[in-house]
N, C-alpha and C positions, 0 to 999 in steps of 0.2 A: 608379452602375450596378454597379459593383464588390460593395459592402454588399449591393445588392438582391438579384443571385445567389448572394450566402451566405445571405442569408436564405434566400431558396428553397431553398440545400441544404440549408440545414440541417433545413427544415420534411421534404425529403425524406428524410434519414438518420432523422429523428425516427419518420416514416410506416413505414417499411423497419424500424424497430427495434421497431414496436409489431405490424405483421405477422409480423413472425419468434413471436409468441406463438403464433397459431393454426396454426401450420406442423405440416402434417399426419404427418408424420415420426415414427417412435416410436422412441424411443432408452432404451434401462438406464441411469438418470442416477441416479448418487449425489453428494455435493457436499462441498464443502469447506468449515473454517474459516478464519482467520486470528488474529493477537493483537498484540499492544504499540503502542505511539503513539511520534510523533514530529513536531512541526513544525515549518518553517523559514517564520521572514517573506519579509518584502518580495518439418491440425490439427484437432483434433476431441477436445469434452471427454465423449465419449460418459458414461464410469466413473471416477469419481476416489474412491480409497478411501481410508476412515481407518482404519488399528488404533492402539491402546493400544501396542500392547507392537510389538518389534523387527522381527518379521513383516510385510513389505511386500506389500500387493497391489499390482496395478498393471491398467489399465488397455490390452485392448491393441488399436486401433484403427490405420487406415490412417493416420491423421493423427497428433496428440502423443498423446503415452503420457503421463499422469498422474496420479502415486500420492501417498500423504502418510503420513507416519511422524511420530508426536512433535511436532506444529505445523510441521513442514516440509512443503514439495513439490518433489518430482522431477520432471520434467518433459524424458523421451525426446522428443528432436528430430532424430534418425535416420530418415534420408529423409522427411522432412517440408518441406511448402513453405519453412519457417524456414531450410532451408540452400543454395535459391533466391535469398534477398539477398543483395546486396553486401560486406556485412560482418554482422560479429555486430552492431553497433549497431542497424540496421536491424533484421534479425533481432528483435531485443528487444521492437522495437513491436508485435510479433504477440502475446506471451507473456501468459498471464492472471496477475492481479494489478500488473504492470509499468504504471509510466507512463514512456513515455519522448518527449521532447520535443528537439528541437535547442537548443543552448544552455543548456540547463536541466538541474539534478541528475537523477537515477534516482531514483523514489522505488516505495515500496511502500504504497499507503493513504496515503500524506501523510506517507510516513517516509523521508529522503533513508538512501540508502544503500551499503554499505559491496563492493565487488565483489573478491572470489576467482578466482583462478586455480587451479586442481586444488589448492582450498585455501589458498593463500596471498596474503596481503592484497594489493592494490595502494596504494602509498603514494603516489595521486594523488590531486589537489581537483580542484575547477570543472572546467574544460576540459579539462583533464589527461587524463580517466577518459575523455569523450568520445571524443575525440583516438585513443586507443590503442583505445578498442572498434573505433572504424571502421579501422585497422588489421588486426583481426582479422579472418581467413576466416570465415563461418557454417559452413562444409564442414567444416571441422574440429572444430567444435564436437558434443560426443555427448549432453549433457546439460545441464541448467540445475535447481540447487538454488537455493529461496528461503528464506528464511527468515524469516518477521517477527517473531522474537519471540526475541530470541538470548538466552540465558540466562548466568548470573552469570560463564561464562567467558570469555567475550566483555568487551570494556573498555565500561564505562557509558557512553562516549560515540556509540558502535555503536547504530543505531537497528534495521536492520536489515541483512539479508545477501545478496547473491546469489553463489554459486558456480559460475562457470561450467567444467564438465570440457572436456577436452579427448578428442578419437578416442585410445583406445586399443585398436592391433591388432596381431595376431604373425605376424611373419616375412614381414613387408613394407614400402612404402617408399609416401610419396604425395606430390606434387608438384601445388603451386596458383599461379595465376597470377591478379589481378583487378587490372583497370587502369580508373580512371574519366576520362573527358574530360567538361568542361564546359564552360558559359557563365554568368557571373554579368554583372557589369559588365565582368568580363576573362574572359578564358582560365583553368582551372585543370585541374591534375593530381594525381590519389591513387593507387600503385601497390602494389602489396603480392607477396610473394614469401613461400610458405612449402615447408617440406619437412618431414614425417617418418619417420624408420624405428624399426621397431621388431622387436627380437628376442627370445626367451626371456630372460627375465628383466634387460630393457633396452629401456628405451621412450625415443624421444626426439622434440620439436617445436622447430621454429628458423620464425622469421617476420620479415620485414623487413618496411618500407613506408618509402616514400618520398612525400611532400604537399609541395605546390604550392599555395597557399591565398592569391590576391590577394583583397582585400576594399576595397571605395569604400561605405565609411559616411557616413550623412549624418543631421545633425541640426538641426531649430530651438531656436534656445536662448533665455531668458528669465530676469533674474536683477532684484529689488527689493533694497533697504535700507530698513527704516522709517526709522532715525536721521537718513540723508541726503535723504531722499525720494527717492530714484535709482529709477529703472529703463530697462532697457535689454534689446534683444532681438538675437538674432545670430544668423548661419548660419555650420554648421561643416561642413566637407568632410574627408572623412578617406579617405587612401589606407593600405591596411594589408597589407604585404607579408610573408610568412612561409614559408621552408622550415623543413622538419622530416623527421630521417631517426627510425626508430625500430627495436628490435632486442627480441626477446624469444627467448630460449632455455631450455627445460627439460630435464633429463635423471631419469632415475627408473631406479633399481636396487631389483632384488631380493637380499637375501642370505642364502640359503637361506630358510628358508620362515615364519622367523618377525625377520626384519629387512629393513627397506626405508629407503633412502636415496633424498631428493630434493634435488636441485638446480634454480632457477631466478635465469635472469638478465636485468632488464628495462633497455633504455638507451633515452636519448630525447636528437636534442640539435636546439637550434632556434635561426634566426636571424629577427626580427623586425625588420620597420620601421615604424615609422608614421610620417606625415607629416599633418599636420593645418592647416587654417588657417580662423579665426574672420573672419568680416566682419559691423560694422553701420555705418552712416549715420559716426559719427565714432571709429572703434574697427577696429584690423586686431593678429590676434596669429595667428602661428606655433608650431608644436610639430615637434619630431624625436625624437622615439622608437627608440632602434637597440638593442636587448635581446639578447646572447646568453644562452643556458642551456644545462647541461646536466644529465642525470638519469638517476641507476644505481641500481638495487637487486638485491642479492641475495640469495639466502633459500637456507637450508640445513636440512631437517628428517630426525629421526630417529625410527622409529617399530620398536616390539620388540614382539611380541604375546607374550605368555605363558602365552596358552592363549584358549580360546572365548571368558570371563569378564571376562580384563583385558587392556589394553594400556598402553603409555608412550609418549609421545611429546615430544620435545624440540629446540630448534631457534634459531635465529638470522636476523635479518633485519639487514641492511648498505644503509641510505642516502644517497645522499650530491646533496646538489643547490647545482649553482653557476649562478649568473651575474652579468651585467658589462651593465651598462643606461647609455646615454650618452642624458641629455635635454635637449634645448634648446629655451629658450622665447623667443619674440623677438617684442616688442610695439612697436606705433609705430617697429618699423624700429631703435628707438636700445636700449631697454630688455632689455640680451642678459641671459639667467640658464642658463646652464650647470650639469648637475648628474651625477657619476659617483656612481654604486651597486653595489658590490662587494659581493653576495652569498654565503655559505658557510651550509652548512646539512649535516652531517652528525648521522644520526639509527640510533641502533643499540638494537636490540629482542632477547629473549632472553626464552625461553617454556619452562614443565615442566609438561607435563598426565597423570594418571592416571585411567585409567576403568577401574571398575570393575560388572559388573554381574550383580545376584544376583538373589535370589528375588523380590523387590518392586523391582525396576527397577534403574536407572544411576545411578552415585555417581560424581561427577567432584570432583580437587580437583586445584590447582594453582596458579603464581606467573608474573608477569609482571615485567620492570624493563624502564622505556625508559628511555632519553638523548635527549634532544636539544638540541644548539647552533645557535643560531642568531648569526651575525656577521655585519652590515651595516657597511660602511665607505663614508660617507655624505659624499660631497664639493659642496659649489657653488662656481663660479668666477662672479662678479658683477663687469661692467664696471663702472668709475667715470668720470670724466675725463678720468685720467693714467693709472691703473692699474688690472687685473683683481684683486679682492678673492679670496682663496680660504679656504674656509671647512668645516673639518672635524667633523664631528660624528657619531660612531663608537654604535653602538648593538648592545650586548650580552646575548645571552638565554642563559639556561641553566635547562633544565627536567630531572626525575628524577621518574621514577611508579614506586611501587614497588606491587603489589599482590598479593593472596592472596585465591582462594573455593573455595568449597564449593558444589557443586549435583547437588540430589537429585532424580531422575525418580524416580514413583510410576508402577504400572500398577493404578490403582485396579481396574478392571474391563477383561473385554475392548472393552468404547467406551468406556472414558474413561481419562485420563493425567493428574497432576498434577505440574508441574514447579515447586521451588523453590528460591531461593539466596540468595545471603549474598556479598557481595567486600567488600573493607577495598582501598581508596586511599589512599598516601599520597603525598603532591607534596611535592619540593623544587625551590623556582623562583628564583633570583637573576637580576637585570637593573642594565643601568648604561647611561646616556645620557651626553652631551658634548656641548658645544658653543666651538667656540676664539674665537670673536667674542664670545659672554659672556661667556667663560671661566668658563664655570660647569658644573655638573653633578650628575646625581641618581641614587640608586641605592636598590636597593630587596631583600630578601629575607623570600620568603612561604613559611610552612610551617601542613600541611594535611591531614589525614585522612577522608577519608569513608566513612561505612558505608554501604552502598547492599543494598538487598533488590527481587528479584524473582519474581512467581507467576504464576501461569497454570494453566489449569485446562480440558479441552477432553471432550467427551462430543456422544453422541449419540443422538435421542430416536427413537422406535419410529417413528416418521415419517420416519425417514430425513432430519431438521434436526442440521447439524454447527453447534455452537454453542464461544466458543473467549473466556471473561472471562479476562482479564491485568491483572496490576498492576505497572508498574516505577516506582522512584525512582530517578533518572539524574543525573548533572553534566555539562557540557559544556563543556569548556574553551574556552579563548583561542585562533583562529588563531593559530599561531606565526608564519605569513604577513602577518599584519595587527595584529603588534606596534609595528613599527618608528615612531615617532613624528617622523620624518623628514617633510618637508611635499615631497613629490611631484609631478612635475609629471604630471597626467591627460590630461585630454581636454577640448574646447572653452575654455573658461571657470576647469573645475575642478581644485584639487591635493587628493592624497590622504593622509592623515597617520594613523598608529595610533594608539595609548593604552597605555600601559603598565598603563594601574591597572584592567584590565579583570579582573573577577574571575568566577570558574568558574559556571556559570547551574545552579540546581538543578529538578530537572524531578517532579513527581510526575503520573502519567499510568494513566489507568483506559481501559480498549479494552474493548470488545465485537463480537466479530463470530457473523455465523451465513452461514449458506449453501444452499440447495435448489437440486436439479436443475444447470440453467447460472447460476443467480443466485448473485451475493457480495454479502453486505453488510456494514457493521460501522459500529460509533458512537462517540466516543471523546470524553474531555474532560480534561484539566489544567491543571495550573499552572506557572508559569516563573517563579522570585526570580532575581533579577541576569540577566535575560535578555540574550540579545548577539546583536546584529544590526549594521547599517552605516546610517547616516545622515550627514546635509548639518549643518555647523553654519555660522559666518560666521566670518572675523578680519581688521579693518582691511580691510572691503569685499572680502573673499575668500571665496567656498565652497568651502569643506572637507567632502571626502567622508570621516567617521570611524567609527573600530571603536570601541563602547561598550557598556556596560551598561546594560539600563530595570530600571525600581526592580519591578515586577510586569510580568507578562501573562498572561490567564486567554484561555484557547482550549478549543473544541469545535468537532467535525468529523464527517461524516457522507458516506457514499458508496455508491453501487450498481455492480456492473456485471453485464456479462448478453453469455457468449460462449458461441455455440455454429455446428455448422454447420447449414446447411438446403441445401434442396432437391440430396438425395442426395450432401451434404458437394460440390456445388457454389461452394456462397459460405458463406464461413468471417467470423462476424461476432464483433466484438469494440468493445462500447463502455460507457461506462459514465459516471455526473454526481457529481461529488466535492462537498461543500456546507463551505464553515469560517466560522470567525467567529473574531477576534481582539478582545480590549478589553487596552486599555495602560492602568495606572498608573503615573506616573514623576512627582515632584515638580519635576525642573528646568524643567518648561513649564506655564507658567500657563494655555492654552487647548492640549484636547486636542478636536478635532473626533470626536463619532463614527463608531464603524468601521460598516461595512454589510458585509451577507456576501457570502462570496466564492462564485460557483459557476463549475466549469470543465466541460466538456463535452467529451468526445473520443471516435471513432470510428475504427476498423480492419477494411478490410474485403478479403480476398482471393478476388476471383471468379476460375473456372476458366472460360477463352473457349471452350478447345479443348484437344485432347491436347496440347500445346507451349505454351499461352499462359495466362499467370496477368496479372492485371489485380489491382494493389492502391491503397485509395483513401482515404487519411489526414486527420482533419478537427479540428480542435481550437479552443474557443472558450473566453474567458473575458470576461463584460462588465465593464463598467467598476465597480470597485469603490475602498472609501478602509479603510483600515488604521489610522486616527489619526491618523499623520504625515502618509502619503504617500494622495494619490490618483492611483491609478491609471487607465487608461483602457481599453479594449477593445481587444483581441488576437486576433487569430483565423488561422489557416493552411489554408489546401488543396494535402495534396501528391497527385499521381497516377504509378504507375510501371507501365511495362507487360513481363514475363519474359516473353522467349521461348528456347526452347529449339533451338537448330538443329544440334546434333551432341552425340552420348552424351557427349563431353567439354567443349562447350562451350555456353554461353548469354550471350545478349544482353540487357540492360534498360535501357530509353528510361525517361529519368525528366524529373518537372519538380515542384518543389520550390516551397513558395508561392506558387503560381499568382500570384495577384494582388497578392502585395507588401502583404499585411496583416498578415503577423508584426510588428509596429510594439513599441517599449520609451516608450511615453507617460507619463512622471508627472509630477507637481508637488509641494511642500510644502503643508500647510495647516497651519503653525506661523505665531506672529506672529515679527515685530524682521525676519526676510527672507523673500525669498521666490526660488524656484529651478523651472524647470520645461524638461524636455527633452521632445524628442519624435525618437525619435530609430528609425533603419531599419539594419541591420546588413547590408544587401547579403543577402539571405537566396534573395533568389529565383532560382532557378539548372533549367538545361535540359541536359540531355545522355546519356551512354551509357555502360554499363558493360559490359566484355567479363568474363566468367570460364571459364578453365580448366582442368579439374583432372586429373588423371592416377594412376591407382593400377595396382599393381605385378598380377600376373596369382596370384598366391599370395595375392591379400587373404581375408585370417580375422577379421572381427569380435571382438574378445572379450565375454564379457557383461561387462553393467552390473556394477559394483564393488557389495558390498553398501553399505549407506547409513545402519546403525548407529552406524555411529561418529559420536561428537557432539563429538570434539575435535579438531575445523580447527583447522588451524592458523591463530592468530588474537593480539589485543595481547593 
């Protein structure tokens, strides 16, 4: 029954989106392009303008304001329904070119990406990035820079960028309160706390939040051995308990009129539980998961202008991440395995950028060095008969990137821009493993340079078609999070272990986009040597979830979307069908199934009911598709939220989050020697209310939009 109503919606979003063609509406539409590639395995746009050269237009309608400079877009989200949601996460789902999903990276065109804070990196993964958007106010929010196509100062591994600014205003003060209550399986809470004041030449943002995040995960599990002829199936229940407090502070001086000092400080710290327990027919195993972390960065940048023509910019970023993970596995009651994981990860970055810009455009050069340490102190205590075994095996990283580019914007013509560069990588990476039970141990030092060149090239034909070929050659290193070769206790069935010998994936990738009116398109194809993703292997009847390198993968990609508003910027529509195709060669598997292509489907729709009520209604489908390894199975979500507005400083939103419990994580192997297959629900579907309050000071003064020339974010 369930299925059958998505099908029917989705026949109707399909129907809804082929009418929005003849929509009688006539709107000044000019259009956008986009550029560069990147892919990982396993409001109203009435006018969007392009110039060449530094001169921004900008578009300016009741809804988003969006302009494009240089392959970028700005995108004004001041009083716009985007500062109506919950958090800026939400928020995001509205933004064109954005895909943004729960649990799942940000991506841009199929390029996971890299998010800014008024320019300064966040130095979070996976869940991390998540986590802290929904933290964030949308109200505070003034602006949203994208970027696809970041050029040779940006670090190679940077696919693309989003910049999120923050309100800057003078000589006043603003106060936000958003507190979320729900229902999942349990009770949960998200509360956020910000404040800013800002004075002549002194801006400042402080934001807390505090989460509440029980989770009752549930999965079928199924695991083969050819050798043994084994197979066996199992249900796992998982309870998953998590507080997290989080802190983000910025300060921004002016010092006299050509120096500017910023300060930001982000902290995070979380306690985790999980509890887990497996059951089949002759088989019972337990897991306890108690994980603390914590997580600081700080960033410090200096910026001296020296006139219209050039600037310098220089700067520091301070990170430092710990935790302490206590795991216990306890199988058939007798089989205890005990394991501590002492965490340290201190990571320190340091940046020199100059721009320069003259008669034929912008000349940027500049050097980058990171550090990173990474120390796991990696214990098991193993019952025996008589006595608890204890067993140490300590795992050491140490990385050094040192790099240097050059990159040249051309303003060929007033439509067209050519942007080109050049950076030099070099790594220095040493590691050492141990083990006190073998007493043995291995160690390793890699040294490395790479040249990496990037182009792009964007113009526009008498037809008013924005058209945007790029070319990058990229590396991608090693998770430093998914080094550690430490064998892990997981989830149901499976442990997780790194690979030290995983070596940096090189990427050569060709993008083509164009764009008319409200339509985006773009096409894209490459190649991946030493590609590195995560898969299942076996050891002594164990699945092992591991970080590795495939020997090839050749990928192309293809996408539309189509956002505009209708019926008298009534219903603001935003949807668009993404098309890929992956082919694996790797010589360690003697049958590679063929991949079939992948298509996802998503839809964002915010209808206006009434003066006070916005209705937004969220749809996203991917069918069942196989990648080589893994096959996957069909996914699909419907969420619906309903804004209402009941006091100039306050508003309410009833939300309800995969309706039907279809965000499902379904795969299997189709390797031979084993075979492994989840089916697994992450407690996704959730019911409840959001209050927000916001309060600004009776001297509120907007400032304008900062200009948007500078192309040296601070960045690795």
């Amino acid at each position: 029954m369930k299925t059958l109503f998505l099908t029917f919606l989705g026949l109707f979003l399909c129907l809804s989106f082929c009418f929005a063609q003849s929509d009688s509406t006539r709107y000044d539409e000019n259009e956008v392009d986009t550029t560069s590639f990147y892919y990982q395995f396993g409001s109203d746009l009435d006018a969007i303008t392009i110039r060449a050269k530094a001169e921004l237009g900008i578009s300016d309608t009741s809804n988003l304001k969006v302009s494009k400079i240089q392959g970028k877009y700005i995108i004004s989200v001041e009083n716009t329904h985007f500062q109506t949601m919950p958090n800026a996460w939400e928020g995001l789902k509205q933004i064109p070119l954005l895909k943004v999903s729960d649990g799942k990276t940000l991506e841009v065109q199929q390029k996971q990406v890299l998010v800014e804070i008024n320019g300064v990196q966040l130095q979070l993964q996976g869940d991390e990035v998540e986590n802290y958007l929904k933290s964030l106010d949308s109200k505070s929010i003034e602006s949203i820079e994208i970027n696809p196509n970041p050029d040779a100062s940006y670090s190679t591994e940077i696919s693309a960028i989003i910049n999120i600014k923050l309100n800057q205003f003078l000589n006043n003060y603003k106060i936000g309160l958003t507190t979320t209550n729900g229902i999942r399986t349990n009770y949960y809470n998200s509360t956020t706390f910000n404040y800013a004041v800002n004075k002549k030449g002194f801006r400042s943002y402080l934001s807390y939040s505090f989460d509440y995040l029980p989770r009752f995960n549930t999965s079928k599990v199924a695991q083969g051995f050819e050798n043994t002829a084994s197979f066996s199936e199992f249900n796992y229940e998982e309870n998953n308990k998590a507080i997290t407090h989080q802190l983000f502070l910025n300060l921004n001086f002016d010092i006299g009129k050509k120096n500017n000092l910023d300060f930001t400080q982000s902290y995070s710290s979380q306690n985790s539980l999980i509890e887990g327990e497996t059951k089949a027919t002759n088989f019972h195993r337990n897991i306890e998961l108690n994980t603390n972390s914590n997580f600081l960065q700080l960033a410090q940048t200096w910026k001296h202008t020296f006139n219209k023509k050039s600037n310098l910019k220089a700067g520091s970023y301070q990170v430092f991440k710990n935790s302490d993970a206590k795991n216990i596995a306890l199988q058939e009651s007798e089989n205890n395995e005990r394991q501590n994981i002492e965490t340290t990860i201190p990571i320190l970055i340091r940046f020199l950028d100059y721009n320069y810009t003259g008669k034929y455009g912008t000349t940027s050069i500049g050097s980058r060095f990171n550090t990173i340490k990474v120390r796991n102190k990696n214990k098991t205590f193993q019952s025996g008969e008589e006595q608890e075994t204890k067993i140490e095996s300590p795992f050491n990283y140490n990385e050094s990137v040192l790099a240097f580019y050059i990159n040249q914007g051309i303003d060929v013509s007033e439509t067209s821009y050519l942007s080109i560069g050049l950076r030099s990588e070099s790594s220095f990476i040493d590691y050492n493993f141990s083990n006190s039970l073998a007493n043995q141990s291995y160690s390793d030092t890699l040294r490395y340079t790479n040249l990496l060149f990037n182009a792009s090239y964007s113009w526009q034909t008498k037809k008013e078609t924005y058209f945007t070929l790029a070319f990058r050659n990229q590396i991608q290193r090693p998770n430093y999070n998914s080094l550690n070769p430490f064998q892990l206790i997981s989830s149901d069935v499976i442990y997780f272990s790194g690979d030290t010998q995983v070596q940096p994936a090189k990427l050569y990738g060709l993008t083509l986009q164009a764009s008319k009116g409200s339509w985006f398109f773009y096409t894209q194809a490459g190649m991946f040597d030493d590609f590195i993703s995560s898969f299942f292997t076996e050891s002594e009847e164990r699945v092992i979830q591991t970080y590795k390198n495939f020997d090839r993968v050749w990928l192309a990609g293809a996408g539309i979307e189509y956002y505009k508003p209708l019926f008298d910027k009534k219903w603001i529509l935003k949807t668009g069908l993404d098309f890929s195709y992956v082919k694996l060669d790797d010589t360690s598997y003697e049958i590679i199934e063929p991949a079939t292509p992948i298509f996802t489907f998503n839809t964002t729709n915010v209808i206006t009911l009434a003066k006070n009520y916005k209705l937004n209604l969220n749809y996203e489908i991917t069918p069942t598709y196989k990648d080589g390894l893994l096959e996957h199975k069909t996914s699909q979500r419907l969420d619906i939220n309903l804004t209402t507005k009941i006091h100039s400083k306050v508003s309410l939103l009833f939300f309800a989050n995969d309706i039907f419990k279809t965000d499902i994580r379904w795969e299997r192997t189709t390797v031979p020697n084993f075979f492994y297959e989840s089916n697994q629900y992450n407690d996704i579907r959730s019911f409840g209310i959001t209050l927000r309050w916001n309060f600004a000071g009776k001297n509120y003064e907007q400032r304008q939009l900062e200009d948007t020339d500078d192309t040296s974010i601070d960045r690795l």
